[in-house]
C-alpha positions as protocol buffer text, in pm:
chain_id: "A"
residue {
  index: 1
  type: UNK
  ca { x: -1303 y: 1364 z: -1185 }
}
residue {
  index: 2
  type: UNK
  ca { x: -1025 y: 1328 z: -1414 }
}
residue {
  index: 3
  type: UNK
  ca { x: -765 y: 1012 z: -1316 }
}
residue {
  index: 4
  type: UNK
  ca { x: -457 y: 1315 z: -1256 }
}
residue {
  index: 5
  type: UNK
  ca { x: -688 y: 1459 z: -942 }
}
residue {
  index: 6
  type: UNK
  ca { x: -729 y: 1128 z: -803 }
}
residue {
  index: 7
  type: UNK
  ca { x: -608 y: 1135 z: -378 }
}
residue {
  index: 8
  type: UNK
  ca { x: -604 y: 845 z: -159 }
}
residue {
  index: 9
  type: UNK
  ca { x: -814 y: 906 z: 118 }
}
residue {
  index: 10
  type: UNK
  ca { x: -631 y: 1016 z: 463 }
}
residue {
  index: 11
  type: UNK
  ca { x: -741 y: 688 z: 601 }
}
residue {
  index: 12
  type: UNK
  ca { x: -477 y: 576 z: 387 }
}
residue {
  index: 13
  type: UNK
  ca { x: -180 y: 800 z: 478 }
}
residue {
  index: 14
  type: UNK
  ca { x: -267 y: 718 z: 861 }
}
residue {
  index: 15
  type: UNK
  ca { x: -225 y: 374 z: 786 }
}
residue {
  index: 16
  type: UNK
  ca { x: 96 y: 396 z: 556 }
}
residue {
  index: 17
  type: UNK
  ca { x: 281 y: 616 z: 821 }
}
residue {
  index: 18
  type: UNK
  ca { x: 260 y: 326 z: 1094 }
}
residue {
  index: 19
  type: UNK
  ca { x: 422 y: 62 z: 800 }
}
residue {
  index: 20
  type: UNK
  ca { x: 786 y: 23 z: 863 }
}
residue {
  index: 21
  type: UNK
  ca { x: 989 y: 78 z: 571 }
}
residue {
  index: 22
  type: UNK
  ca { x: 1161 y: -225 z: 448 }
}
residue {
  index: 23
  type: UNK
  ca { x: 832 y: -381 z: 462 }
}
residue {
  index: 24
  type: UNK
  ca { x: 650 y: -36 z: 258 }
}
residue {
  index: 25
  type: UNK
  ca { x: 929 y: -147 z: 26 }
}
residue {
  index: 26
  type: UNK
  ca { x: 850 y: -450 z: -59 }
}
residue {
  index: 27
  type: UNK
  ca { x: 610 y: -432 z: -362 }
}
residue {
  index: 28
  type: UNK
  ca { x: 782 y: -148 z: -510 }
}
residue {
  index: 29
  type: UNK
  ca { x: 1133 y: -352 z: -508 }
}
residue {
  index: 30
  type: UNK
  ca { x: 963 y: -651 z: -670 }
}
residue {
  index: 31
  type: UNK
  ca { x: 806 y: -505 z: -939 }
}
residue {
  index: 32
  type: UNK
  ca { x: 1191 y: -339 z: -1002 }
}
residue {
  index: 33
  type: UNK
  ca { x: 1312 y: -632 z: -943 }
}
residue {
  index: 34
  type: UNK
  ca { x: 1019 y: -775 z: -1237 }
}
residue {
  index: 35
  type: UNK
  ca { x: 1093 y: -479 z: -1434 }
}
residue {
  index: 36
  type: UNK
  ca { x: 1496 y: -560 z: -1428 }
}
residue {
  index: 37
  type: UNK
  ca { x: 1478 y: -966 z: -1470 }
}
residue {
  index: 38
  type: UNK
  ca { x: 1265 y: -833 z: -1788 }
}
residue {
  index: 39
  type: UNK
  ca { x: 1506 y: -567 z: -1878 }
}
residue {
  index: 40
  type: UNK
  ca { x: 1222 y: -314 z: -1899 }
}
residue {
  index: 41
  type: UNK
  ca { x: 1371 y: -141 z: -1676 }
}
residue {
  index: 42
  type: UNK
  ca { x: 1810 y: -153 z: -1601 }
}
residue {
  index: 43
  type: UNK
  ca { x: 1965 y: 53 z: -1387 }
}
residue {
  index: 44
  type: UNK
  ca { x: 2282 y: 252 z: -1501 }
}
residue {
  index: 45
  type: UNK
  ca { x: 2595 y: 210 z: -1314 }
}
residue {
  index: 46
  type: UNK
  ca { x: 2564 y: 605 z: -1189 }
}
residue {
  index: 47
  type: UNK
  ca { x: 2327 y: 413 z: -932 }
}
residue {
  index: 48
  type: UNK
  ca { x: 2509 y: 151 z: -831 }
}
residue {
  index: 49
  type: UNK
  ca { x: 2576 y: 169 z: -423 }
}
residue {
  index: 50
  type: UNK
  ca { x: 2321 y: 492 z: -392 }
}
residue {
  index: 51
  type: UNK
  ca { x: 2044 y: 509 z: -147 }
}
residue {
  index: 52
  type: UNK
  ca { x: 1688 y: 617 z: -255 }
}
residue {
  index: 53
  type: UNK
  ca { x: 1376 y: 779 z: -63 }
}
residue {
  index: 54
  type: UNK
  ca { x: 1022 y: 760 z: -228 }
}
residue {
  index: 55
  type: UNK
  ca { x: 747 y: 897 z: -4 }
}
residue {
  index: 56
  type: UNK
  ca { x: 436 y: 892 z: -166 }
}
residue {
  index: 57
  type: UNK
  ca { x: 231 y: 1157 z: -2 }
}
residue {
  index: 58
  type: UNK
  ca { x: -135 y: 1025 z: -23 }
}
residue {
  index: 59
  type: UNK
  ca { x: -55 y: 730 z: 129 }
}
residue {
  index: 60
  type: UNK
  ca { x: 201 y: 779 z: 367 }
}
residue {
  index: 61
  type: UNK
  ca { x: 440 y: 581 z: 227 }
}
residue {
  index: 62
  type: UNK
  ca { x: 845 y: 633 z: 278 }
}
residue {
  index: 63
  type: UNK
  ca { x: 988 y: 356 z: 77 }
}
residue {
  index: 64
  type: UNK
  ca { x: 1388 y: 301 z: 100 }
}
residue {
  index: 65
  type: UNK
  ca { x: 1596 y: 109 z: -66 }
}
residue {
  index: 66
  type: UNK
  ca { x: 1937 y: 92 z: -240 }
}
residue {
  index: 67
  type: UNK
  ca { x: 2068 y: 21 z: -563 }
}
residue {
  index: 68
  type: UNK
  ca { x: 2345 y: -305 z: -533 }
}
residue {
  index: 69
  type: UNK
  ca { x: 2489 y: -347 z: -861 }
}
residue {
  index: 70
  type: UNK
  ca { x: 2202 y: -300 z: -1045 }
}
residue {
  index: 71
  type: UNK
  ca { x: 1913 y: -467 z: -827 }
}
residue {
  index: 72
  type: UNK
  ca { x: 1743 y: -222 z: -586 }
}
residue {
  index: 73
  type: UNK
  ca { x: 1725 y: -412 z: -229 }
}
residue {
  index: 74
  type: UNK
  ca { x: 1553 y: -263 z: 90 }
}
residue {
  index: 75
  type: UNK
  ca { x: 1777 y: -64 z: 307 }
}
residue {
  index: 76
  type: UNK
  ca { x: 1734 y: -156 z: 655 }
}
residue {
  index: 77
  type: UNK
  ca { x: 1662 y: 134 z: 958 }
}
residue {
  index: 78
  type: UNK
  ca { x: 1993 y: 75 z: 1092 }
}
residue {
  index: 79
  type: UNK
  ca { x: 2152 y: 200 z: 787 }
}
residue {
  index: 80
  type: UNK
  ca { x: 1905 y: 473 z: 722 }
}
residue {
  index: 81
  type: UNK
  ca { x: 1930 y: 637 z: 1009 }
}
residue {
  index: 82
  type: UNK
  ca { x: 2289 y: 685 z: 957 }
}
residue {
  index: 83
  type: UNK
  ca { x: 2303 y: 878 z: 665 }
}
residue {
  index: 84
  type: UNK
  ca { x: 2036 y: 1033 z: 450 }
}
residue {
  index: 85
  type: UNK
  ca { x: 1930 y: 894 z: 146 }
}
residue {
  index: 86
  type: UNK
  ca { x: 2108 y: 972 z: -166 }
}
residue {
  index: 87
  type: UNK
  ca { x: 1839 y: 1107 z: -383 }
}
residue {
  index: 88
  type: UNK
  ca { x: 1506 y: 1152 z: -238 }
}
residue {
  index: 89
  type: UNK
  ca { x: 1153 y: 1213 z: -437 }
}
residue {
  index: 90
  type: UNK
  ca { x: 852 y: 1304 z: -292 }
}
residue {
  index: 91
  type: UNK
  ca { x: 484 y: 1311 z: -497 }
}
residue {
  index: 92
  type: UNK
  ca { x: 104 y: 1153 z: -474 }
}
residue {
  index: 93
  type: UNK
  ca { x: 43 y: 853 z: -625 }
}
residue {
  index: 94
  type: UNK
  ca { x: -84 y: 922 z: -893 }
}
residue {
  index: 95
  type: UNK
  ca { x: 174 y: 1093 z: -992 }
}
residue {
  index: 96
  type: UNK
  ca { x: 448 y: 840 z: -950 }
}
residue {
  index: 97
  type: UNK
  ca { x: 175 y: 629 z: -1178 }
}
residue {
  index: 98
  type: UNK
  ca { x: 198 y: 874 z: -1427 }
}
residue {
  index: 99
  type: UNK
  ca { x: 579 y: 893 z: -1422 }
}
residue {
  index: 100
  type: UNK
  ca { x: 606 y: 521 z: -1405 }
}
residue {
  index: 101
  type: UNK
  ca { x: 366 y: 437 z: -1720 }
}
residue {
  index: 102
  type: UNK
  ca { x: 493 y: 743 z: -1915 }
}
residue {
  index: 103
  type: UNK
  ca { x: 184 y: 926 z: -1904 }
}
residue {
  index: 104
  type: UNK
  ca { x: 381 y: 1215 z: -1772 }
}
residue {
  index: 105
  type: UNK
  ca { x: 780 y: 1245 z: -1739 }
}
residue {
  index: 106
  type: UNK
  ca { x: 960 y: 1380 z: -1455 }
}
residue {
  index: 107
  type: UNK
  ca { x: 1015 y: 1751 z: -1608 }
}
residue {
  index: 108
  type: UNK
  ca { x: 672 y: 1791 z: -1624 }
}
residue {
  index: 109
  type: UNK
  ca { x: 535 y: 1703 z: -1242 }
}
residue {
  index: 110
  type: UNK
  ca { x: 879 y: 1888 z: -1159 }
}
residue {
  index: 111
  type: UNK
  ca { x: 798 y: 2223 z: -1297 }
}
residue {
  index: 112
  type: UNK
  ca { x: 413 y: 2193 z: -1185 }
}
residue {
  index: 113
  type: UNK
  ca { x: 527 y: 2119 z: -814 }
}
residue {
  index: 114
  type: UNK
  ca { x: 379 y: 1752 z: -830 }
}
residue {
  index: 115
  type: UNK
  ca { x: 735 y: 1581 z: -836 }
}
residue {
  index: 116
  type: UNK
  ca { x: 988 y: 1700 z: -556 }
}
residue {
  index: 117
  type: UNK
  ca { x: 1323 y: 1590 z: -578 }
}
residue {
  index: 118
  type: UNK
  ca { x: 1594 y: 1680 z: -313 }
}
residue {
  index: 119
  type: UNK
  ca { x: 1947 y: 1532 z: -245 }
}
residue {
  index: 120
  type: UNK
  ca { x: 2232 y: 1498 z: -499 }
}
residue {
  index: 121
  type: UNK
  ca { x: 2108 y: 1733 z: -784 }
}
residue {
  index: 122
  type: UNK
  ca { x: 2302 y: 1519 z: -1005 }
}
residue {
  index: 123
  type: UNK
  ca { x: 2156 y: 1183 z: -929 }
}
residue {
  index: 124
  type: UNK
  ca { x: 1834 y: 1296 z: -938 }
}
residue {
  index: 125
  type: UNK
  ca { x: 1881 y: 1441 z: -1329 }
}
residue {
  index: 126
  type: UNK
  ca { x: 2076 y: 1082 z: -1384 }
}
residue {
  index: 127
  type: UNK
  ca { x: 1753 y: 901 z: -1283 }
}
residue {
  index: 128
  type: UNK
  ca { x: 1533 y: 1147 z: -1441 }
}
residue {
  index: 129
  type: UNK
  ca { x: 1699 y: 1050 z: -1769 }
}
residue {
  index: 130
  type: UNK
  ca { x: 1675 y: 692 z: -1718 }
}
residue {
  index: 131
  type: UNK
  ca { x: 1288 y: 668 z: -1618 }
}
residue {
  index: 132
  type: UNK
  ca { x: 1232 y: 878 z: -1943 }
}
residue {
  index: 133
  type: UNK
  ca { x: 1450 y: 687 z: -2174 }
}
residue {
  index: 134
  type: UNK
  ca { x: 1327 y: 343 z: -2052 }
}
residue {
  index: 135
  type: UNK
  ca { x: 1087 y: 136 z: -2260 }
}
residue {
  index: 136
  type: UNK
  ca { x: 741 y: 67 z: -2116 }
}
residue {
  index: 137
  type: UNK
  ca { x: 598 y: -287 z: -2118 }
}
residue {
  index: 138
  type: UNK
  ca { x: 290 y: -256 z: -2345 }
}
residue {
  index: 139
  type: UNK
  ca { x: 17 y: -346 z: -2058 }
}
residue {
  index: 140
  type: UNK
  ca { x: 127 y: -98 z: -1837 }
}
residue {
  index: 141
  type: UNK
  ca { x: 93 y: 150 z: -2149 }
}
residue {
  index: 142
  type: UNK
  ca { x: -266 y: -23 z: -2205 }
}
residue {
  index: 143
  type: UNK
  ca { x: -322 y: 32 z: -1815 }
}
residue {
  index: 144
  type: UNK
  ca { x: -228 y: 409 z: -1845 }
}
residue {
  index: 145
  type: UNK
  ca { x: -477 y: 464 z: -2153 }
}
residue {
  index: 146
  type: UNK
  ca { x: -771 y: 251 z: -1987 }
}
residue {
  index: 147
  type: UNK
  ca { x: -685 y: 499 z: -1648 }
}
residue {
  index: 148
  type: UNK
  ca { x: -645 y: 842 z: -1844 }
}
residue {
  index: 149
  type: UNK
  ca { x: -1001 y: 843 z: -2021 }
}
């Protein structure tokens, strides 16, 4: 099996859908959080005070948060509820895996129906750009090589 068919089992997407959010969230926002301290990864200032939805498919996963001057922090049920997220992307994950170490960019799972993206059309192209143009640390670009063959 080659590492781009790779699914969680539906175990895991039981499981994921009874996590609340904020605490889904968690890992993703500290390895931003990582990625930012290490300025691997800093946001532009078109996503300062927007909201973001990730649900990753496989495992059942809706992970919120927004972006507060340039550090992504959980948003809380109370305010998601409210209004719908800004931007909101939808794929396996695998495929955010792919996106995230470069092995793939956003275009790419767009156009072969891996990568939804719904929301403020413009936001979504603004992050698009910024995921592509971003450096990647050189072990998650080891990680990605060791994973691909």
């Amino acid at each position: 099996m080659q590492f781009s068919d790779f699914r969680f089992p539906l175990a895991f997407s039981q499981i994921g859908k009874h996590l609340p959010s904020p605490l889904a969230s968690l890992p993703l926002l500290a390895m931003l959080e990582l990625a930012r301290r290490r300025e691997w990864l800093v946001a532009p200032e078109t996503l300062y005070g927007k909201s973001f939805l990730i649900t990753i498919e496989d495992l059942g996963l809706q992970l919120r948060f927004v972006c507060d001057q340039g550090k992504f922090k959980p948003q809380m049920s109370s305010q998601s509820s409210a209004a719908p997220a800004d931007v909101r992307l939808s794929a396996l994950a695998v495929d955010f895996f792919q996106l995230a170490s470069g092995m793939e960019d956003a275009d790419t799972l767009f156009f072969r129906r891996k990568l939804k993206i719904e929301g403020d059309t413009e936001l979504g192209v603004a992050v698009k750009y910024w995921l592509d143009a971003s450096e990647r640390p050189a072990w998650l670009n080891n990680l990605a090589s060791k994973l691909a063959n």
